[in-house]
matplotlib code that plots the C-alpha trace (Angstrom):
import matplotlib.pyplot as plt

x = [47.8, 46.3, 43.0, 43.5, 40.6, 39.5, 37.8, 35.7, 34.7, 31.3, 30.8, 27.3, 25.1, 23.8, 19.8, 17.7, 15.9, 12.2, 11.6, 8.9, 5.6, 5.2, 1.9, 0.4, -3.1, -6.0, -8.3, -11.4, -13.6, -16.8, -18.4, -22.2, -21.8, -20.2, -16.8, -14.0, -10.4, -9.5, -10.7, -8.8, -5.9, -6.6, -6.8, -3.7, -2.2, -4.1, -2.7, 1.1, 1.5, -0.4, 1.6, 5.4, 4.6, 4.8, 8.3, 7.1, 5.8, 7.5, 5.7, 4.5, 2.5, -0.6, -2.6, -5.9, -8.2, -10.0, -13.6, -14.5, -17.2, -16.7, -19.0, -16.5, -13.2, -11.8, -10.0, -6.3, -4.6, -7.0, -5.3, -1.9, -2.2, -3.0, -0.3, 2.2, 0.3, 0.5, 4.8, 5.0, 5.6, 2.8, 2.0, -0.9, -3.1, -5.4, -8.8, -11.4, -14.3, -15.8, -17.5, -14.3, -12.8, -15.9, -19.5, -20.0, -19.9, -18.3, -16.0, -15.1, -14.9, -13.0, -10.3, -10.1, -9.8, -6.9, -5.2, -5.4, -3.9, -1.1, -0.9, -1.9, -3.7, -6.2, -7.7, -11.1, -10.6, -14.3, -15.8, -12.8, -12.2, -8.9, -9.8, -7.0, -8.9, -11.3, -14.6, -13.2, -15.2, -18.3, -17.8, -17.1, -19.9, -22.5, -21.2, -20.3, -24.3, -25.1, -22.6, -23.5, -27.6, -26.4, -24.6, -28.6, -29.9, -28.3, -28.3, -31.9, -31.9, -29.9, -32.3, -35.0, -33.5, -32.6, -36.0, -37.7, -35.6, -36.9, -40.4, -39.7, -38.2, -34.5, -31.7, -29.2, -26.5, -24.7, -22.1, -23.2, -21.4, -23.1, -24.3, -22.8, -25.4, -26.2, -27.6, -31.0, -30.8, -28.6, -27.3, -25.6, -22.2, -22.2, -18.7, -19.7, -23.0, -21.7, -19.9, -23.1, -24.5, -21.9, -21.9, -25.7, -25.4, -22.4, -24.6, -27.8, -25.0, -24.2, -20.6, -20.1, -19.1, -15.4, -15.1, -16.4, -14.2, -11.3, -13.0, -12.9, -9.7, -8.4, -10.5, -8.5, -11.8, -12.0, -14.7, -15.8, -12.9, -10.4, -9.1, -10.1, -13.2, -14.1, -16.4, -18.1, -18.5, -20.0, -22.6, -23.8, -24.4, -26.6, -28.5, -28.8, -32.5, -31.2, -30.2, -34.1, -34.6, -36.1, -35.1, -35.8, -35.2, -33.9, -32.9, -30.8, -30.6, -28.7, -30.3, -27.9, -26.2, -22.8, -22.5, -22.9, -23.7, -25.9, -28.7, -30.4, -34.4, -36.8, -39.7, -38.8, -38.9, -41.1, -39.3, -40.0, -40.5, -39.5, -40.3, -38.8, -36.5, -34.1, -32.9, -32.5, -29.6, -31.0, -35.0, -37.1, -37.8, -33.9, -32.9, -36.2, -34.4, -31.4, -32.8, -34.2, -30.9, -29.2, -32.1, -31.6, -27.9, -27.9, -30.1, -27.7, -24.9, -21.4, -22.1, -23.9, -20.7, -18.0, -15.1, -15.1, -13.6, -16.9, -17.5, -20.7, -20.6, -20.4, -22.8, -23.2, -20.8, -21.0, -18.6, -20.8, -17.6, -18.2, -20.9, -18.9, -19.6, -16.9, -15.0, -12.7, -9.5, -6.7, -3.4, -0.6, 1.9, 1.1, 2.1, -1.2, -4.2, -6.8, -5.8, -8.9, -9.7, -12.8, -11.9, -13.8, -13.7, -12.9, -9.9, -8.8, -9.2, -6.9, -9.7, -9.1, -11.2, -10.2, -12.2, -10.5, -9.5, -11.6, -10.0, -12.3, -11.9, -12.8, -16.3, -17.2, -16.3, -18.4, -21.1, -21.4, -21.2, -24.0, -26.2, -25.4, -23.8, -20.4, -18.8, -19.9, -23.0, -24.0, -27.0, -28.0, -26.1, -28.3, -31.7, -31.5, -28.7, -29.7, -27.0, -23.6, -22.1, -19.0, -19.6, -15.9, -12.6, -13.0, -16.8, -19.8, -23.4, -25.7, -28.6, -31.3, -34.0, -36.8, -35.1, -33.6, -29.9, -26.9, -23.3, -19.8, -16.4, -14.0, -10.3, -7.9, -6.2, -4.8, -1.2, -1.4, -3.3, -1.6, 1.9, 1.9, 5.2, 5.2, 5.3, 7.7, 10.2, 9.2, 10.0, 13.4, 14.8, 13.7, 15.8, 18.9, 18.5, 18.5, 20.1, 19.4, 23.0, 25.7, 26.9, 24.0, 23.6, 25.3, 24.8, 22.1, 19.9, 16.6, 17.5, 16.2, 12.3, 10.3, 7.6, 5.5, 4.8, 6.2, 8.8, 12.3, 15.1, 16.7, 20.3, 21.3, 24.6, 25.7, 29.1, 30.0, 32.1, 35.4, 34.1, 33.5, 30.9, 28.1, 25.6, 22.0, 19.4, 16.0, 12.4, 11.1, 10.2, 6.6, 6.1, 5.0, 7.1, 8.7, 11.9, 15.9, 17.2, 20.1, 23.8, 25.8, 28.7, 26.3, 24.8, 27.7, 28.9, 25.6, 25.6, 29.1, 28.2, 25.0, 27.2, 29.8, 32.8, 35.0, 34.8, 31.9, 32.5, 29.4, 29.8, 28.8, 26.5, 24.5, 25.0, 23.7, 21.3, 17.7, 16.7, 16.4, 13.3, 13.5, 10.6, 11.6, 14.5, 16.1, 15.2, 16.5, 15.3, 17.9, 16.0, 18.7, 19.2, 18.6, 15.3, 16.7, 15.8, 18.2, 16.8, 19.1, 19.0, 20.5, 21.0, 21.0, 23.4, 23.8, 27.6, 26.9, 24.4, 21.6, 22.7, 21.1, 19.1, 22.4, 24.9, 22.9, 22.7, 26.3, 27.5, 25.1, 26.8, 30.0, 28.9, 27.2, 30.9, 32.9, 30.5, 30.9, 34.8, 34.8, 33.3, 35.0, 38.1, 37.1, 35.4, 39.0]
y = [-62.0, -61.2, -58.0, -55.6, -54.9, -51.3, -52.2, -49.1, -48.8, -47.9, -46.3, -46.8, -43.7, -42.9, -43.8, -41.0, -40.1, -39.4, -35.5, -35.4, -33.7, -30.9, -31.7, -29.0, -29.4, -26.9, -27.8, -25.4, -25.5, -24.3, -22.9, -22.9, -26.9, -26.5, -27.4, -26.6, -25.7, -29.2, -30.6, -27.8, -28.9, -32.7, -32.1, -30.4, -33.3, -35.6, -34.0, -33.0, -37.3, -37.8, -36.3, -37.1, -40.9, -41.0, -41.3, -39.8, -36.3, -33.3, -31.4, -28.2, -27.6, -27.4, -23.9, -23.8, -21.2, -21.0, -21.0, -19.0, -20.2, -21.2, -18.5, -15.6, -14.1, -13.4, -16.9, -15.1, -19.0, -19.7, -16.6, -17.9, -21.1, -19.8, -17.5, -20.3, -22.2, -19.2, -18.9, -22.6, -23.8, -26.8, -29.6, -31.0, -30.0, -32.4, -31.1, -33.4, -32.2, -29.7, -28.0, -27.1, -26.1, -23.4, -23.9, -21.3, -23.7, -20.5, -19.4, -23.4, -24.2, -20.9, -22.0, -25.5, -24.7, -21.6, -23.9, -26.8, -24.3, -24.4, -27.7, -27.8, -31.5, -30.9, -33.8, -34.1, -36.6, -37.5, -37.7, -39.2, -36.5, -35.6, -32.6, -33.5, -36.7, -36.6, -36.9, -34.7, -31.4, -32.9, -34.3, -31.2, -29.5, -31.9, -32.5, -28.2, -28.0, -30.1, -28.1, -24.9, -26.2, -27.1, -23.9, -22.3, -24.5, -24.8, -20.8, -20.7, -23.1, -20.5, -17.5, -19.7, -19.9, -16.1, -15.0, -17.6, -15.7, -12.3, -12.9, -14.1, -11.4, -12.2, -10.6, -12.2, -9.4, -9.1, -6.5, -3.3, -0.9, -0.1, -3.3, -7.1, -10.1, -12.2, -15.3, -13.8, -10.1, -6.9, -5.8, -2.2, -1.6, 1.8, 3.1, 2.4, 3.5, 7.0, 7.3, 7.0, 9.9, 12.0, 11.3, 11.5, 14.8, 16.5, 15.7, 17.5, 20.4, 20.9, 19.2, 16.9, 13.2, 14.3, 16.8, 14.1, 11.6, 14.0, 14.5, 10.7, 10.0, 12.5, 11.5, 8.0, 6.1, 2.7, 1.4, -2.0, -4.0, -1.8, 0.6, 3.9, 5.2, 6.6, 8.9, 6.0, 4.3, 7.2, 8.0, 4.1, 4.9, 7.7, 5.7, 2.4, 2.4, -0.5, 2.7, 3.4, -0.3, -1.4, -3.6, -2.9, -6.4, -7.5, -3.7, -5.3, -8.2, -11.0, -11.3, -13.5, -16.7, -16.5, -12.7, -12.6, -8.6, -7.2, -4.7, -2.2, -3.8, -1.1, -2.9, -6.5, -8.4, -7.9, -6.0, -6.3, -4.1, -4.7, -2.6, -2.6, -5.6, -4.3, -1.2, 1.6, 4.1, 7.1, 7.8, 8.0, 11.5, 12.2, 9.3, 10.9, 14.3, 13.1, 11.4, 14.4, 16.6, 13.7, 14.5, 18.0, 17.9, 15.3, 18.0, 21.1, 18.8, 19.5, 22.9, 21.6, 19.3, 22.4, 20.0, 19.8, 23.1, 24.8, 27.9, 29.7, 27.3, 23.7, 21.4, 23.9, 23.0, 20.0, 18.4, 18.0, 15.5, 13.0, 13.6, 14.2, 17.6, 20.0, 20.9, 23.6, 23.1, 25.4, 25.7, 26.1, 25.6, 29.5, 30.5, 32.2, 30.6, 33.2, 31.5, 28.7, 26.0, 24.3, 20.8, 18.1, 15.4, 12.6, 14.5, 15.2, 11.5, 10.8, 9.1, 10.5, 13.6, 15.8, 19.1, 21.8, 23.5, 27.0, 29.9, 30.7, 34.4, 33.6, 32.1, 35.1, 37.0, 35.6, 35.3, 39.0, 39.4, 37.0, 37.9, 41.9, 43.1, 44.7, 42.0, 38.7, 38.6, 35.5, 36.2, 37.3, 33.7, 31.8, 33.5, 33.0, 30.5, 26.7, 24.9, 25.3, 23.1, 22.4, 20.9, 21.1, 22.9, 26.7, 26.7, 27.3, 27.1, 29.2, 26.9, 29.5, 29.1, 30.3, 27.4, 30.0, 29.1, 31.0, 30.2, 31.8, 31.1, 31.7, 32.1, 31.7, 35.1, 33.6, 33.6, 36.9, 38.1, 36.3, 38.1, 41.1, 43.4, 42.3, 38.6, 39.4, 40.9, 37.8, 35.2, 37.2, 37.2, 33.5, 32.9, 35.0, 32.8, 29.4, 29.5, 26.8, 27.2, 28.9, 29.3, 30.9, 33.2, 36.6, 40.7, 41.0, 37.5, 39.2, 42.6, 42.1, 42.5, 42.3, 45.2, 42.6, 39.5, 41.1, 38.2, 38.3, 37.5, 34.7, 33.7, 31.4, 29.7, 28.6, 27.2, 29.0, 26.5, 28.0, 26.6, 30.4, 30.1, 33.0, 34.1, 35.8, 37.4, 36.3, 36.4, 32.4, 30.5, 30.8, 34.1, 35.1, 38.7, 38.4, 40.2, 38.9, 38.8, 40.7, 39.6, 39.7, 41.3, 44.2, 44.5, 45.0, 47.4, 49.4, 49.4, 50.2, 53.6, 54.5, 54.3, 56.2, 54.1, 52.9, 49.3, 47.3, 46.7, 44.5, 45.7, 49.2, 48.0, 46.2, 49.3, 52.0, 49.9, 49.1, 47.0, 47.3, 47.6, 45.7, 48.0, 46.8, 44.9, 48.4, 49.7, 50.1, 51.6, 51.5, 52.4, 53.6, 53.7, 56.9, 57.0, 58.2, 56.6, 56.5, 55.3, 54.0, 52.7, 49.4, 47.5, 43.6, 42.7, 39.3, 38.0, 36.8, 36.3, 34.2, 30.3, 29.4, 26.2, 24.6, 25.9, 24.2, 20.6, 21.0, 21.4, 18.7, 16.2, 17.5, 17.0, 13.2, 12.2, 13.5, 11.8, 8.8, 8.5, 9.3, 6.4, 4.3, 5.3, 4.7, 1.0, 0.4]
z = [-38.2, -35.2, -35.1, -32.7, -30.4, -29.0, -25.6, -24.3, -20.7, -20.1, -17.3, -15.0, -14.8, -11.7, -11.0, -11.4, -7.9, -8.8, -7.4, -4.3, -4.3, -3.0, -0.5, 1.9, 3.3, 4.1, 7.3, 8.8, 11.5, 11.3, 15.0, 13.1, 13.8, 17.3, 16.6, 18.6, 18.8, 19.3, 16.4, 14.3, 16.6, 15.8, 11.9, 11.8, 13.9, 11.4, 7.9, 8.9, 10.3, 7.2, 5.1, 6.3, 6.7, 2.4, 1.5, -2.2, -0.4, 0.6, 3.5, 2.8, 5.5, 6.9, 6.4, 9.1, 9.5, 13.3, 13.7, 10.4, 7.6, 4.2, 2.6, 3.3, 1.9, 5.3, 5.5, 5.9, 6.0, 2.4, 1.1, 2.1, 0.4, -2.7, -2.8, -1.9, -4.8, -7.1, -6.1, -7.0, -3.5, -3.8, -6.1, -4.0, -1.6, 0.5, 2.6, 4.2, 2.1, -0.6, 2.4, 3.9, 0.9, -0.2, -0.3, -2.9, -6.1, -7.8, -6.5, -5.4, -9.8, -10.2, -7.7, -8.4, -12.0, -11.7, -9.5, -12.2, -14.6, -12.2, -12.6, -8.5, -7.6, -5.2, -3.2, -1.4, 1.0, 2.0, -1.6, -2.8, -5.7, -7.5, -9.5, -12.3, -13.2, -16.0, -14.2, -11.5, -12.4, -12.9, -9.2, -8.2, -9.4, -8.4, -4.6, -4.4, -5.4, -2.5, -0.3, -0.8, -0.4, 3.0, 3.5, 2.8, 4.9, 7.7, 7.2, 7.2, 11.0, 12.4, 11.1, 12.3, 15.7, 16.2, 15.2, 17.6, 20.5, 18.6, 19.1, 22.9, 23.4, 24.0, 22.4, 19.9, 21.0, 24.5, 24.1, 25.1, 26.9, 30.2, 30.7, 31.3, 30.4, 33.3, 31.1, 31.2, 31.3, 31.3, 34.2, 35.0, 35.6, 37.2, 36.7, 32.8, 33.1, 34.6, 30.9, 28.8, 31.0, 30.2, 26.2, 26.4, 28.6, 25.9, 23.1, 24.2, 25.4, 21.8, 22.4, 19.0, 18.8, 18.1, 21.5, 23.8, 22.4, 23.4, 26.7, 26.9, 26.1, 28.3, 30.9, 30.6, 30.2, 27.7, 26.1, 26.0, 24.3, 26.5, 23.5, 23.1, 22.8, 18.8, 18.0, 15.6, 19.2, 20.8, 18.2, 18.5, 22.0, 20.9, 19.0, 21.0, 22.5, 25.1, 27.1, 27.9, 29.5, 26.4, 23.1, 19.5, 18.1, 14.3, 13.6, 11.2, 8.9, 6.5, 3.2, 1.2, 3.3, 0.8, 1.3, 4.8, 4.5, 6.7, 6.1, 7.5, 8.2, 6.4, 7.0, 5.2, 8.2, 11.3, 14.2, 18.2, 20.7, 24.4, 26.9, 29.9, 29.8, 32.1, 34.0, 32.1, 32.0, 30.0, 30.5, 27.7, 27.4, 26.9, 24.2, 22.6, 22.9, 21.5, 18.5, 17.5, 17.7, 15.7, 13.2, 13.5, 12.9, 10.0, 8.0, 8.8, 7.7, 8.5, 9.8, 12.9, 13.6, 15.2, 15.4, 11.2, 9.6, 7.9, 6.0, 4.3, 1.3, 3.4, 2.1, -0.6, -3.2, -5.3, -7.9, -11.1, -12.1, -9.3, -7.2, -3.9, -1.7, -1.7, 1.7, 3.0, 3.2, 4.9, 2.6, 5.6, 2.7, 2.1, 5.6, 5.8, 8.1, 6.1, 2.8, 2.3, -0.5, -1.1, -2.7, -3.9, -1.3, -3.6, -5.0, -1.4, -0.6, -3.7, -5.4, -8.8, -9.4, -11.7, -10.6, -9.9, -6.2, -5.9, -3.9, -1.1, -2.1, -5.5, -4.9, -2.4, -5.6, -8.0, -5.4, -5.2, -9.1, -9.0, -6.6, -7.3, -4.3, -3.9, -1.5, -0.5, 1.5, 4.0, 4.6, 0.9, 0.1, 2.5, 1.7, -2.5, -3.1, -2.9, -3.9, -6.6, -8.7, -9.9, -13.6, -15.2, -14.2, -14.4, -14.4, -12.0, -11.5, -9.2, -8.3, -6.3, -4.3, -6.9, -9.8, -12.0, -12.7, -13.6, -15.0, -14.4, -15.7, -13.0, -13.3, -9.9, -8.8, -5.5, -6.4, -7.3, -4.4, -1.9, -3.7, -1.4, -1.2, 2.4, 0.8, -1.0, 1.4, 3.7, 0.7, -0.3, 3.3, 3.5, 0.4, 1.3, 5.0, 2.6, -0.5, -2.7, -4.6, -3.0, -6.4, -7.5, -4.6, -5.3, -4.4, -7.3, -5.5, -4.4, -5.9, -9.4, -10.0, -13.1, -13.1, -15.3, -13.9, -10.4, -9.5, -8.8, -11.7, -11.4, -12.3, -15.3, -15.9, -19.3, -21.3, -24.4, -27.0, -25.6, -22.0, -20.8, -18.4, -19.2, -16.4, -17.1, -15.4, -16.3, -15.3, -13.9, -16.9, -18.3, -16.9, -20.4, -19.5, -22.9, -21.6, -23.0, -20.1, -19.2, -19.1, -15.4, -17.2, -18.6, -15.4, -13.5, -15.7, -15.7, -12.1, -12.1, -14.2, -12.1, -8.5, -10.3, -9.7, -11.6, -11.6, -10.2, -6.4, -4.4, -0.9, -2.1, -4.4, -1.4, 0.4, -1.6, -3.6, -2.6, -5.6, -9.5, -11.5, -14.7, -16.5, -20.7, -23.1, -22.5, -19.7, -15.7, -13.1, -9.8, -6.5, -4.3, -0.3, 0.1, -2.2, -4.9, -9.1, -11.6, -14.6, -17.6, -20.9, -21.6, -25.0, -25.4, -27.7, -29.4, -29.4, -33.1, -35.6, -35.2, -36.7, -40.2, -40.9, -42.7, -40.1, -37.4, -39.4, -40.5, -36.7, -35.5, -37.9, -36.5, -32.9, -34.0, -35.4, -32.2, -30.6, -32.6, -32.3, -29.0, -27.6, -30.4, -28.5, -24.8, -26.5, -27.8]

ax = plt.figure().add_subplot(projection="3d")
ax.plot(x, y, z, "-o")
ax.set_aspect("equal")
plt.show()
């Protein structure tokens, strides 16, 4: 007896293909140690051969930043490679060294180690450091030390250098509008220097930085970099002594080499005064004149500036929330240029203040209740009032001029003030020239006016059970008016009665009808074409008894289970 066999084929699985890395590389040049645009080129050349000759790596790129140091955060190709990092686009990245990585050790171990939580390999090619391997930190930290020692120092050279020039006399800065540097000294351009003249001129003229940048750009005249002039430009130039022929030298200064922020020199560092290093522009006596204007206005403030919108109380009013001054602020929304705001400036900027917006009107009014006149006084305001603040929505604080200091609550009225009967007629014709909802719009739109809160009815549409559709005539909501309402139906018949026709007709109801006065729950008042008043009584009457507490949950479980086996139906 012969076994059977049972012979299975086994079929070969196919080799697994190990996946590629990922590999982009970061390269810098650094101008402090005169390198140019062709070694950037060369290391990009360098990294991207590099980098397709190994049959394991996938090129990712190369991401170079052009003549920037590594202390700063403006590296926009850094940025871009740690995004692409961060989308999982790279597995490794390969630089030359720590230093042209980041010579901050900080923020170099804060990198390093968020892209290590990526599981990102980052290679140092002239140290020879992986910082996935176990002594790779410590590497890091040691060599980045040494790094960032050199950034100081070589920081420190440069300082060294500029100051040398300082005390000899020579500038560090060549740009200046008026003037071209010959390799030793400024020389004038005329048709430039025939500009500063004129902005010196319009300052001392009482013209503000704003109007002669208008003048200027009508004018068709560029400044230095060929855009347009600002007004930021044109108060440099009036306050740029190089005008005169002479140089004030280290005005300003760099305190921390990582930072690389400048500040103003108050007297920590020596400063140098050159007299007559070149031709001069402006004489003395005028840039003199000018400084003290520029002194003059910065104490006035904004009122001494015409181009910015100012009132009595600019530079008056601050926010006792944030800090921030309070500015005027015209509200074209109310189709009235007299209408002013003050707001706080950080609330206008959309920088999260919470203070409230003050009617101009309403300050003038609580000005005179505090200072005890009948209307707002400017001169009164000026002579005893030294400052207000803002502390809290709704509140206000007189600061005077002797110390004494006095509190108000104050309470908007400009709605209601602006709310005129010419206002009114304006805002009704605008509504009957743009109804929202034809189907909304009828004979009694704009017709209808609460003697209460003084606004118009408005017409509400709603579906009785038997799918009726019911209209009312009611005040806006919140109006606090506490009136019913009054039903279409009721109103037409009313109206009906007071024109003494038979059934309600709208063309001569819009033609012998003015408006009606809604003066109570029961009472009308119709002011007629031909100025006559016909008063009438009216009743509101409910169509059924008000719903008790077990009626309402016993039709709510009904409404629930239609609900239910409704959509049991459409799911089936």
């Amino acid at each position: 007896m012969s076994l059977l066999r049972k012979v299975s084929k086994i079929k070969p699985s196919l080799p697994v293909m190990p996946s590629r890395k990922r590999v982009a590389a970061y390269a810098r040049v650094s101008e402090e140690k005169g390198r140019t645009m062709h070694s950037l080129s060369a290391q990009v050349s360098h990294y991207s051969n590099y980098i397709q000759k190994n049959r394991e790596w996938e090129y990712a790129g190369v991401y170079a930043d052009e003549g920037l140091t590594g202390t700063t955060d403006n590296r926009e190709a850094f940025r871009r490679l740690l995004a692409d990092c961060e989308s999982s686009k790279i597995d490794i990245v390969l630089t030359k060294s720590i230093s042209r990585f980041a010579r901050n050790t900080v923020d170099l171990l804060e990198t390093v180690r968020h892209l290590r939580d990526l599981g990102i390999e980052v290679r140092f090619e002239k140290e020879n450091i992986n910082s996935l391997s176990g002594d790779g930190e410590l590497m890091l930290s040691i060599l980045a030390s040494f790094a960032q020692e050199e950034s100081r120092s070589t920081s420190e050279n440069i300082k060294w250098a500029i100051r040398k020039k300082f005390q000899e006399g020579r500038p560090n800065s060549f740009n200046v509008y008026g003037y071209r540097w010959n390799g030793n000294q400024f020389i004038v351009v005329p048709e430039e220097a025939e500009v500063v003249r004129l902005i010196f001129d319009n300052f001392l003229s009482g013209f503000s930085a704003e109007e002669t940048e208008k003048q200027l750009e009508e004018m068709g005249v560029k400044s230095y970099t060929g855009g347009r002039f600002s007004n930021t430009s044109i108060r440099a130039i009036l306050r740029n002594e190089k005008y005169t022929g002479n140089m004030l030298l280290q005005k300003v200064f760099i305190p921390d080499h990582i930072t690389h922020k400048s500040k103003n020199n108050e007297g920590e560092l020596p400063q140098y005064w050159v007299e007559g290093s070149h031709e001069a522009i402006i004489d003395l006596e005028t840039y003199n004149k000018v400084q003290e204007e520029i002194a003059r206005r910065r104490k006035l403030g904004a009122i001494a500036n015409p181009a910015i919108n100012t009132g009595y109380f600019t530079s008056i009013i601050k926010c006792g929330m944030c800090g921030r001054s309070y500015q005027r602020s015209a509200r074209s929304r109310k189709r009235d240029s007299s209408y002013k705001m003050w707001i706080c400036a950080n609330q206008r900027n959309g920088n999260g203040c919470k203070n409230k917006t003050i009617p101009e009107a309403t300050l003038k009014k609580s000005c005179a209740e505090v200072l005890g006149t009948d209307e707002f006084d400017e001169d009164i305001f000026a002579e005893q009032i030294r400052q207000i603040i803002i502390p809290a929505p709704n509140q206000i604080e007189f600061h005077f001029q002797d110390g004494r200091i006095e509190s108000r609550e104050w309470e908007s009225t400009a709605r209601k003030d602006w709310w005129t009967p010419e206002a009114r007629a304006s805002k009704s014709a605008y509504n009957k020239r743009h109804p929202r909802s034809s189907g909304n719009i009828t004979c009694f739109t704009c017709k209808i006016s609460c003697t209460t809160c003084g606004q118009n009815l408005r017409r509400n549409t709603s579906t009785r059970v038997s799918g009726e559709k019911a209209h009312h005539w009611r005040c806006p909501p919140h109006s606090g008016c506490g009136h019913s309402g009054i039903e279409e139906n009721l109103l037409k018949s009313v109206s009906a009665e007071v024109l003494g026709i038979e059934g309600f007709d709208e063309a001569i109801f819009t033609e012998k009808v003015d408006h009606i006065s809604v003066i109570s729950n029961s009472e009308l008042v119709f002011n007629l074409n031909d100025g006559r008043k016909i008063t009438r009584q009216w009743q509101f009457k409910r169509r059924q008894p008000p719903w008790s507490e077990e009626r309402k949950k016993s039709q709510g479980e009904k409404m629930k289970q239609a609900w239910r086996e409704k959509h049991e139906q459409e799911n089936s």
